[in-house]
GUSEKE-130498 format. One record per residue (C-alpha): x, y, z; residue in three letters. Coordinates in steps of 0.02 Angstrom, whole numbers, plus 32768, in hexadecimal, padded with zeros to 4 digits. Layout:
<nodes>
XYZALA;...
</nodes>
This chain:
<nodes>
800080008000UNK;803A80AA7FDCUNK;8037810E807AUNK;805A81AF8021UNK;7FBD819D7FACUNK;7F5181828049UNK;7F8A8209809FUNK;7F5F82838002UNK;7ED3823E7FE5UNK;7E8482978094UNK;7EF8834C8056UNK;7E9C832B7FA4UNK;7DEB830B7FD8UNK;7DE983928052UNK;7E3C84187FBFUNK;7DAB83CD7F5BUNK;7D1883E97FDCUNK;7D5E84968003UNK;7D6C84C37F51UNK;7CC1847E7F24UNK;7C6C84DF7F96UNK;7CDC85797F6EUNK;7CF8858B8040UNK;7D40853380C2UNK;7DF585258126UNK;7E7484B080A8UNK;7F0A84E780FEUNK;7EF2849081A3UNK;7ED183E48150UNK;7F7683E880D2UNK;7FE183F18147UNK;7F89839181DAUNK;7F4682FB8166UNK;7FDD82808195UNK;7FC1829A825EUNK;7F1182768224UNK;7F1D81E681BBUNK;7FA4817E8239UNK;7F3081AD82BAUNK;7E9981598275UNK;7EF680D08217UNK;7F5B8082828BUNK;7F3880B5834AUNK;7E9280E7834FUNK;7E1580598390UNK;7D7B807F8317UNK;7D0280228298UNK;7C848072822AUNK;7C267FE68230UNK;7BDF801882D5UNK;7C2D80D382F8UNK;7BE780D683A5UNK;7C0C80498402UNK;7C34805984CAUNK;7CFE804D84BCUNK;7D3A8092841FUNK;7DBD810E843CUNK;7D8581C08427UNK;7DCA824A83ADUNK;7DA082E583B9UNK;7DD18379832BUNK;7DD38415839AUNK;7E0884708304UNK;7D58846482ACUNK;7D8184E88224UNK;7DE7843F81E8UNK;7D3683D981BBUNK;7D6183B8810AUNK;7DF5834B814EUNK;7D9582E781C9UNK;7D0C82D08146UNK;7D8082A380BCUNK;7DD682118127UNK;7D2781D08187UNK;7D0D81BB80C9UNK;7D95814E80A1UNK;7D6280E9813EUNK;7CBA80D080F8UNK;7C57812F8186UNK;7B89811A8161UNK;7B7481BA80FEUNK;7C0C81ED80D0UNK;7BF381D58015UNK;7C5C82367F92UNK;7BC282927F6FUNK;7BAE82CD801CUNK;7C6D831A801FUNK;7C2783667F7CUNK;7BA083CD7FD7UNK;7C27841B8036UNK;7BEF84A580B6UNK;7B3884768045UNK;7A8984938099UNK;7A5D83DF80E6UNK;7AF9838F80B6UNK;7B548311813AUNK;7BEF8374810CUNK;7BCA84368161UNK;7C3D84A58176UNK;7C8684788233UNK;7C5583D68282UNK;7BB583AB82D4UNK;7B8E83248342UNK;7AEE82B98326UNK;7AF58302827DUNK;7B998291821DUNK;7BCD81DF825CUNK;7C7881D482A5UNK;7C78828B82EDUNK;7C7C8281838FUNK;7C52835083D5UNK;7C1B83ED8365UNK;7CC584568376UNK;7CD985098321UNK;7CFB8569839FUNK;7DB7854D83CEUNK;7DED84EB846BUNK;7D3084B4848EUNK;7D7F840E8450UNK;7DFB83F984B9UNK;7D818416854CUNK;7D1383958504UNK;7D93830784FFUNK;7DCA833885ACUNK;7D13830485DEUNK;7D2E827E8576UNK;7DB8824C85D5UNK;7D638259867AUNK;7CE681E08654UNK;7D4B815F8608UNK;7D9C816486B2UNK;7D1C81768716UNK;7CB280D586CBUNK;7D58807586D2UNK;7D5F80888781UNK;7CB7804D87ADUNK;7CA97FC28734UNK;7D4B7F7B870AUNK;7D827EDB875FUNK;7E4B7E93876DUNK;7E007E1486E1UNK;7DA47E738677UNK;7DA37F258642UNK;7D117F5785D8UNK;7D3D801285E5UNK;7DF18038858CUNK;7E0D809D8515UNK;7E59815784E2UNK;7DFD821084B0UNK;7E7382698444UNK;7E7483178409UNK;7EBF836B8371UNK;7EE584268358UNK;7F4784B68344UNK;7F7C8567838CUNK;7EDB85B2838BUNK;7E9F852D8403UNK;7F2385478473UNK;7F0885F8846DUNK;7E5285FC84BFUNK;7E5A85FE857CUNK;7DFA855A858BUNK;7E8284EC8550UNK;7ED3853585DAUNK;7E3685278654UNK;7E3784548619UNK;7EDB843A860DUNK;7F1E846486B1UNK;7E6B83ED86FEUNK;7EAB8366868EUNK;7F6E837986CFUNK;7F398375878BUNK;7EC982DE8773UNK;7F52828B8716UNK;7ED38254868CUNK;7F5581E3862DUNK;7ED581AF859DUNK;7EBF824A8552UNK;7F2E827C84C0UNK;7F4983368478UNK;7F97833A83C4UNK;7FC283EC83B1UNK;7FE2842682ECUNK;805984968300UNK;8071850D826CUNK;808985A782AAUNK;7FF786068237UNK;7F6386568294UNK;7EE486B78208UNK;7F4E8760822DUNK;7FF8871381FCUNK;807C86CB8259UNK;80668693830DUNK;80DB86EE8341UNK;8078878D8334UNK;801A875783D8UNK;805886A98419UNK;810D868E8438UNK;80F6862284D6UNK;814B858C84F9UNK;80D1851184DAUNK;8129847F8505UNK;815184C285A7UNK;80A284F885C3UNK;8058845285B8UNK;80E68402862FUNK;80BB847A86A0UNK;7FFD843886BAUNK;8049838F86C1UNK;804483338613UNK;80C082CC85B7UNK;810A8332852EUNK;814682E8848BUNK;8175833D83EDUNK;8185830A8323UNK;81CB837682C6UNK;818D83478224UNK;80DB8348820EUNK;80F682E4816DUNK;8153824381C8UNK;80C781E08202UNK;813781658240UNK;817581D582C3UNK;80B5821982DEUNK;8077815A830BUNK;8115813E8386UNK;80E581DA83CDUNK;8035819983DFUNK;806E80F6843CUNK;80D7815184AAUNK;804B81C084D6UNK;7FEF812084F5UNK;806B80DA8560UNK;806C816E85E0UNK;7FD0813D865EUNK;7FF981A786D8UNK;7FEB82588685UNK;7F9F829685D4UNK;801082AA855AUNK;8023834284D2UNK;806C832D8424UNK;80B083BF83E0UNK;80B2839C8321UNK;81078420829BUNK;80B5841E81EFUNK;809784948164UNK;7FF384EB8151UNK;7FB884D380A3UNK;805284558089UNK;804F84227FD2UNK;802784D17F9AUNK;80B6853E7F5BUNK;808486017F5DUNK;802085D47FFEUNK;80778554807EUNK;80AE8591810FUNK;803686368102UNK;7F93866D814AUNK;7F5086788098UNK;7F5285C980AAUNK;7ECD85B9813DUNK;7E2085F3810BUNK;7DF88600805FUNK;7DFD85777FC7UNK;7E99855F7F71UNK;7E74858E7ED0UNK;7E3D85377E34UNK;7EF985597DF1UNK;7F3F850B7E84UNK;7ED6846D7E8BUNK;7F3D84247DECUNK;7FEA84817E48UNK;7FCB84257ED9UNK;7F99837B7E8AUNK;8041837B7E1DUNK;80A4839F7ECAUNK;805883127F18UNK;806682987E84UNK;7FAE828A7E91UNK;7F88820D7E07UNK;7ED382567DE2UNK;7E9E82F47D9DUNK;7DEB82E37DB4UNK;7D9783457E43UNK;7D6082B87EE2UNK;7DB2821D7E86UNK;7E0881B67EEAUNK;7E77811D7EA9UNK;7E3380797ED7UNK;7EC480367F2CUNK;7E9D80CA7FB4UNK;7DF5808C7FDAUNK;7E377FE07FEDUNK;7EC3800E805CUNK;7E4C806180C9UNK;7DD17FC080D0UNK;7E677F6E8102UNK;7E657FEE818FUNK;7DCB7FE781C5UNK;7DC77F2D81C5UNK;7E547F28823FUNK;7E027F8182B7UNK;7D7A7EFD82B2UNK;7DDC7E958320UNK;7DD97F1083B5UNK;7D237F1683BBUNK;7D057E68839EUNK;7D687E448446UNK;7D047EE484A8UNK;7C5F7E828479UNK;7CB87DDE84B8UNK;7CFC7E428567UNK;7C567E808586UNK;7BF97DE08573UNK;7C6F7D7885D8UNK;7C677E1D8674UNK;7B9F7DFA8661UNK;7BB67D3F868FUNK;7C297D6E8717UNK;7BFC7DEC8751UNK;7B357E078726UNK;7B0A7E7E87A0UNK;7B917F02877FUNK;7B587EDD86CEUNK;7AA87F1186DCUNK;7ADF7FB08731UNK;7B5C7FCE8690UNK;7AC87FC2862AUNK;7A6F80358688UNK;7AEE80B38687UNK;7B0C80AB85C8UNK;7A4E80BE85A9UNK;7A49814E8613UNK;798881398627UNK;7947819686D3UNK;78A5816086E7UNK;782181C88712UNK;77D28163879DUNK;786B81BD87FAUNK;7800824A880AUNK;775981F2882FUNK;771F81CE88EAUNK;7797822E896AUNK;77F1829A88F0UNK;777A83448916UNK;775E831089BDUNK;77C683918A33UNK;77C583EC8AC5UNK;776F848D8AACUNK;77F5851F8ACAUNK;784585AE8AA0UNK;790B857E8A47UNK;797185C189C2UNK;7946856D8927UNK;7A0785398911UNK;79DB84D689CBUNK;7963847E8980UNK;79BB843B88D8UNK;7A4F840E8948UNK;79D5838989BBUNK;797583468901UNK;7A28832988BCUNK;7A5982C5894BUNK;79AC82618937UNK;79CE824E8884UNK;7A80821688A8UNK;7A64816888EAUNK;79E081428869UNK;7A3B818087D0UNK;7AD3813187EBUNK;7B13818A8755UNK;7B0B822C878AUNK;7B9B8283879CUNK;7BDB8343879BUNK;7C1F83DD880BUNK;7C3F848D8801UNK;7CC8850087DAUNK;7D19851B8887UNK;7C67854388CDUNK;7C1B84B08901UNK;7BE084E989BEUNK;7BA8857B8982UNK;7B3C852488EEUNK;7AFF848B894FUNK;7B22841E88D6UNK;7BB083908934UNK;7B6482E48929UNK;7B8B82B589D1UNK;7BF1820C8A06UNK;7C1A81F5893DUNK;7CBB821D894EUNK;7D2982B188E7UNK;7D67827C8850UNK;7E318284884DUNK;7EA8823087F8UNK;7EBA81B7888DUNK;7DF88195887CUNK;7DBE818A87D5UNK;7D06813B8823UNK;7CCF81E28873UNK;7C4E822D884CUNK;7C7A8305887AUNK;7CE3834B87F3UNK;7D3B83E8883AUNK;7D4F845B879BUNK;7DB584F487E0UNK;7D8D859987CBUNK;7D7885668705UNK;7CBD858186C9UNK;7CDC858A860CUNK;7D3984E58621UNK;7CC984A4869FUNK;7C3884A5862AUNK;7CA28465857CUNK;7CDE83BF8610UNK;7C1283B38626UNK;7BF083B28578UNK;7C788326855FUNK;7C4F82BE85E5UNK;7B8882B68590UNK;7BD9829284DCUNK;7C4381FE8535UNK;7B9881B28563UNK;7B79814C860BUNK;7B8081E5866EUNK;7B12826686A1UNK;7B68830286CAUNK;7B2C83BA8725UNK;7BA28446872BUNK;7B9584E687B2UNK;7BBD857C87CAUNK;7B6C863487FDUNK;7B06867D8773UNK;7B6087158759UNK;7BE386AF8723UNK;7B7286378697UNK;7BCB86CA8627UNK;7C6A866C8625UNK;7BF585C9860AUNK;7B8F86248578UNK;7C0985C884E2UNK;7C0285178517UNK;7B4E851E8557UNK;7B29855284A4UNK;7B9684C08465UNK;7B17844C84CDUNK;7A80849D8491UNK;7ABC847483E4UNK;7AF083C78405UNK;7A4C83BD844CUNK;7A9A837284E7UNK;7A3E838F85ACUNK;7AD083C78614UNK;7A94840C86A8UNK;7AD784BB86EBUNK;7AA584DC87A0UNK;7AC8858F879DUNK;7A9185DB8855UNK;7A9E86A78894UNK;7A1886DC8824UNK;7A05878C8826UNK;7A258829888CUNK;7A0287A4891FUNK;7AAE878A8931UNK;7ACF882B8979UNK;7B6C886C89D3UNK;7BCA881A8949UNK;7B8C889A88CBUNK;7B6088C2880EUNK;7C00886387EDUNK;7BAD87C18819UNK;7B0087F98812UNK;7AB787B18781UNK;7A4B881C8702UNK;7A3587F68648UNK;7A6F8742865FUNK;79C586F4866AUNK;799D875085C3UNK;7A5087098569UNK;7A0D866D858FUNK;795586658577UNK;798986B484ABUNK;7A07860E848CUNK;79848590842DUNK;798084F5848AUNK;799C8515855BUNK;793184FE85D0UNK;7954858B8645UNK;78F6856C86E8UNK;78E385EC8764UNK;7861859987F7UNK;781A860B8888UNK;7802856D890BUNK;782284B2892DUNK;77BE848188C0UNK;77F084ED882DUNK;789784AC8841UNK;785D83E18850UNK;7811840A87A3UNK;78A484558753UNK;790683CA879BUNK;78A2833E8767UNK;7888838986B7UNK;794283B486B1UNK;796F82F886D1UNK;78F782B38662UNK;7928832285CDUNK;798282B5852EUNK;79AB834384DBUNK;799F84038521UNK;7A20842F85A6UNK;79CA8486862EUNK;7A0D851586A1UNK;79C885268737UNK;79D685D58795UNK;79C585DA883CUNK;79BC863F88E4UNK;7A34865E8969UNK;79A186A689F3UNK;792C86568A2FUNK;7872865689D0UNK;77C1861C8A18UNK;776B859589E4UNK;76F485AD8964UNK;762F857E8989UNK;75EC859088EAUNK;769185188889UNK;7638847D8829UNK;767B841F87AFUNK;764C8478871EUNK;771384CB8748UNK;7730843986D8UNK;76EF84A08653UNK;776D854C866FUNK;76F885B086A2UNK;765985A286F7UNK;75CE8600876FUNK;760E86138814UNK;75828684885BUNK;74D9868B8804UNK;7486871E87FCUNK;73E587568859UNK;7331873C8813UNK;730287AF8790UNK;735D88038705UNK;742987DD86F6UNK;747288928713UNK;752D885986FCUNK;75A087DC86FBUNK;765087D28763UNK;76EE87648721UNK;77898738877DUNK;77FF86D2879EUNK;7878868B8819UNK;788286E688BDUNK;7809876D887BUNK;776F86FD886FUNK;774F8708892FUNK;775887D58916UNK;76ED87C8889CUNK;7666876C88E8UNK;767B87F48986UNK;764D8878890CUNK;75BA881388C3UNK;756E882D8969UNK;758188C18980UNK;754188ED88D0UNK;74A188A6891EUNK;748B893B8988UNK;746A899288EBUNK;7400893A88A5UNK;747388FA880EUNK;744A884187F0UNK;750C87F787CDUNK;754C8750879FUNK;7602871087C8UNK;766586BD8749UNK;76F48652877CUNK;7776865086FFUNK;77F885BF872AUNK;782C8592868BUNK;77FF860D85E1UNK;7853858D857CUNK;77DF850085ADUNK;7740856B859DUNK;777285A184ECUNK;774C84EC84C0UNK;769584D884FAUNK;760884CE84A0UNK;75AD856E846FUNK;751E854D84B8UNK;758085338568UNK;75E385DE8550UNK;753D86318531UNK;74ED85F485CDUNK;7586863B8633UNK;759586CB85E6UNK;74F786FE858DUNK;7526876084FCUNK;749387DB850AUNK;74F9881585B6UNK;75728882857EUNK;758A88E58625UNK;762288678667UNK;76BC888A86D4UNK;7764881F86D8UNK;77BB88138770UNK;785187D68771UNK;790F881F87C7UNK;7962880F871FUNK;796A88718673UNK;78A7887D8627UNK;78D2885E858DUNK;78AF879D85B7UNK;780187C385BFUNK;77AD8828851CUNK;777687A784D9UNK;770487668563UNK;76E9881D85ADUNK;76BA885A84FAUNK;7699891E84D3UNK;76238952854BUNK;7688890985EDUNK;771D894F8655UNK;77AD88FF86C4UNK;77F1890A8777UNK;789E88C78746UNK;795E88E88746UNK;7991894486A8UNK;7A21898C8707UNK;7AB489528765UNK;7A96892E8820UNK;7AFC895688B0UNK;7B3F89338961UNK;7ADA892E89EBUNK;7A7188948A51UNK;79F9885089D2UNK;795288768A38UNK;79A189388A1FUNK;79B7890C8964UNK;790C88C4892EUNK;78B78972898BUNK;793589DF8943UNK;792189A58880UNK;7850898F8899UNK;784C88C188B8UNK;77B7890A8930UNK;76EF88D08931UNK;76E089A1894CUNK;774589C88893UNK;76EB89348843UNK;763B8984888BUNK;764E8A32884BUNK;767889ED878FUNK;75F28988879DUNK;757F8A0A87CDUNK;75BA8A818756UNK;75A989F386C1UNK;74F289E486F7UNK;74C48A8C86FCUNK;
</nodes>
């Protein structure tokens, strides 16, 4: 077999797909396509004939702008969908073939990457989970959990503060499975990398405790794949391979430039290149037969690893059937909802913070979803959310069940998203809301993986108080109610929050974010469990004609109910609208949203202590707002609510003067 034809084969595809669609990244691929093709060829533990079984290793292309690379060699593998005609529709409405990788959307790719270094957090998570199930399952005589998550990509990745963030998690919990191959070729989109990156990289990664290695020719796969088995070899740490290659290698008047990176060759390159390759075919997409065949041959020798998984896991079920019946249950990831039948809303009536109460339903949950697992970042007492006696995981305890992220939100929420995309695992990630804005990227990245990681995101509002508008969240609730696809909970009791937990747990594919309070709020008479349905009446109104109707949310629904009262000594007939979740109301039935909020009632008023702009839609044209379209401040919250109008008294007088 002619290694050199194989290897060009993935730099002539990808010039092919890029050129085709007139757009895409080609630089990235010719010079990366041999760390690529050794990778997949001869260490990798895949098989397209079933792309997502339990212990394949995992790859991960952090540097998505790269897509027409990965596509180009999942073809050669013979990947379910990856026909010629689908690396023809390049970047093409519909096509399996878009324009960065997306997960659930082409076989073999493992996480939707685009935005630099959200890969490497990914296979981080990866790499957490792979440990973590090895620990609980794995037996002296049989280990049905082994294998590696890799990650390929370049300076840009390394660039974005989250590498950093994972990194440094993965290097202190001496995650020795997971595998960074950095292309190193020293072009960012500006020029050289110089212009803003001189560190030394090397030295960087040492310092958060991997194993560096280094090739120095991208181009000598034979040093790449020793590389690879050293890398393998090291259990103890991660390992980093720093690999020099040539953006746009192949190309004269553009390797080793940033005209290389983002924009198509050139149709007067494409025959250029092919003659500097010795690319036998002049053709656009063809591909000489003895390629395909050599990469059958691949792909057939991976059979054998997968053949002996199946045989490992039938022979743990016969010795081990009990453990194997919980393994099952942990890669189905099925919660059922009996959990939250019988003694699930049955609690003592009281005033808590709503963060209280999420912190005693995870430690419910914890015994009877074995396979939940998650932490915050460095703020686990304050967030209530440590799943008590289940043990910290650590590099010296792989089977426990609090990850400790560090102060590291951003990479916090990519390690969540990971963990999910692993499968087995159930993951929920924490911090205070004010800080979801360093979450924001990698909560989007779940959305669009339509993944349900759960964020437990507690300090609310201006509640927080002496801490001040620095951690006194305002437009966050609005940031995230706009991103299609989160649920963004905000309950005002006990049983506001059960809901959003239970839904939250029982979600395939929505993450959900629930925002919670640091004081203490009353229980609710009026909560049912139409909450189930986002938003609901709290407080019917009086006999007679509706007047007006109040909506809130979170810890301004008991406020709001004060003032509903008090309207009442003025004769103005008002209904209560809790609000917990907008997302989950915006998916009723019309007929449901019309009984709540009648549309011939256009006198309306949202309450809530965060920006309004949350609420037009539901308010509509003739309503007005008691909310936060300001920064807060320090002081005690009680001072807070009175000082910025959370008060029955400034919800009363709008109300009366909205009546007339």
């Amino acid at each position: 077999m002619n290694e050199k034809l194989a290897v060009d084969a993935i730099r002539v595809l990808a010039v092919d797909e890029v050129q085709a669609a007139n757009s895409g990244h080609p630089g990235f691929p010719l010079g990366a396509a041999p760390i690529l093709y050794e990778l997949f060829a001869h260490h990798l533990k895949h098989t397209p004939s079933d792309p997502k079984w339990f212990n394949r290793d995992r790859f991960v292309l952090s540097a998505g702008h790269g897509s027409a690379m990965l596509y180009a060699i999942l073809h050669l593998f013979g990947y379910e969908g990856l026909t010629l005609d689908e690396l023809k529709k390049f970047r093409q409405l519909g096509s399996k073939t878009p324009g960065h990788p997306e997960y659930g959307h082409t076989a073999g790719v493992e996480a939707t990457t685009g935005p630099l270094g959200a890969g490497m957090g990914m296979a981080v998570g990866m790499a957490i989970a792979e440990a973590h199930l090895a620990a609980v399952f794995n037996k002296e005589d049989n280990k049905i959990i082994d294998h590696y998550t890799f990650a390929l990509g370049g300076e840009g990745c390394l660039m974005e503060g989250i590498s950093s963030e994972v990194f440094s998690l993965a290097g202190t919990l001496g995650l020795g499975k997971l595998i960074v191959l950095f292309d190193s070729n020293d072009i960012t989109i500006e020029g050289g990398v110089d212009i803003a990156f001189t560190e030394d990289v090397s030295k960087r990664m040492e310092a958060f405790g991997f194993q560096v290695l280094e090739v120095s020719d991208g181009n000598d796969t034979a040093a790449v794949g020793k590389a690879i088995e050293s890398a393998k070899a090291e259990l103890s740490k991660p390992s980093f391979i720093k690999i020099k290659t040539k953006i746009g290698y192949g190309v004269p008047d553009r390797e080793g430039t940033a005209k290389a990176h983002g924009e198509p060759i050139g149709a007067d390159n494409v025959p250029i290149l092919r003659k500097q390759l010795g690319w036998p075919l002049a053709e656009p997409f063809a591909v000489p037969d003895e390629v395909y065949a050599a990469y059958a041959t691949f792909a057939e020798a991976g059979l054998p690893s997968y053949q002996e998984w199946e045989k490992a896991v039938w022979e743990y079920a016969q010795k081990y059937p009990a453990e194997k019946a919980v393994f099952d249950r942990y890669l189905a990831g099925e919660i059922p909802e009996a959990l939250f039948r019988g003694d699930y809303f049955k609690f003592e009536s009281k005033a808590d913070a709503t963060r209280n109460v999420s912190g005693r339903i995870l430690n419910e949950m914890k015994d009877q979803i074995p396979f939940l697992i998650g932490g915050s970042a460095d703020l686990g007492p304050s967030n209530k959310t440590e799943l008590k006696g289940a043990g910290d995981f650590s590099r010296e305890h792989y089977a426990g069940r609090n990850l400790h992220f560090g102060v590291r939100e951003i990479g916090m929420t990519s390690i969540g998203n990971g963990i999910l995309l692993h499968g087995g695992l159930r993951p929920y990630v924490s911090t205070f809301f004010v800080f979801s804005d360093y979450m924001k990227p990698m909560l989007r990245l779940s959305a669009l993986m339509n993944i349900p990681l759960i964020a437990v995101l507690t300090h609310d509002s201006i509640g927080v108080g002496e801490d001040g508008p620095t951690h006194e969240p305002i437009e966050q609730l609005t940031m995230l109610r706009a991103t299609p696809n989160i649920n963004v909970y905000r309950p005002a009791d006990e049983f506001e929050t059960r809901v959003a937990w239970k839904q939250a747990l029982l979600s395939r594919t929505t993450p959900s974010v629930l925002v919670l309070s640091r004081q203490n709020l009353p229980v609710l008479s009026g909560a049912s469990e139409e909450a189930e349905k986002g938003a609901y009446i709290l407080e019917k109104e009086g006999s007679g004609k509706l007047d007006l109707i109040l909506l809130a949310s979170g810890s301004e629904v008991a406020v709001t109910v004060e003032a509903k009262k008090a309207l009442e000594e003025y004769g103005i007939n008002a209904r209560v609208v809790s609000v917990p979740c907008m997302d989950v109301f915006e998916k009723q039935t019309d007929e449901y949203k019309d009984y709540v909020l009648p549309p011939e009632i256009r006198r309306r008023i949202a309450v809530e202590a965060g920006s309004s702009l949350s609420w037009g839609k539901l308010v509509g044209p003739g309503g007005d707002y008691v909310a936060m379209d300001r920064f807060g401040a320090s002081a005690p919250a009680a001072v807070l609510f009175e000082a910025f109008g959370f008060d029955k008294n400034v919800i009363v007088n709008k109300a009366r003067k909205l009546v007339g």
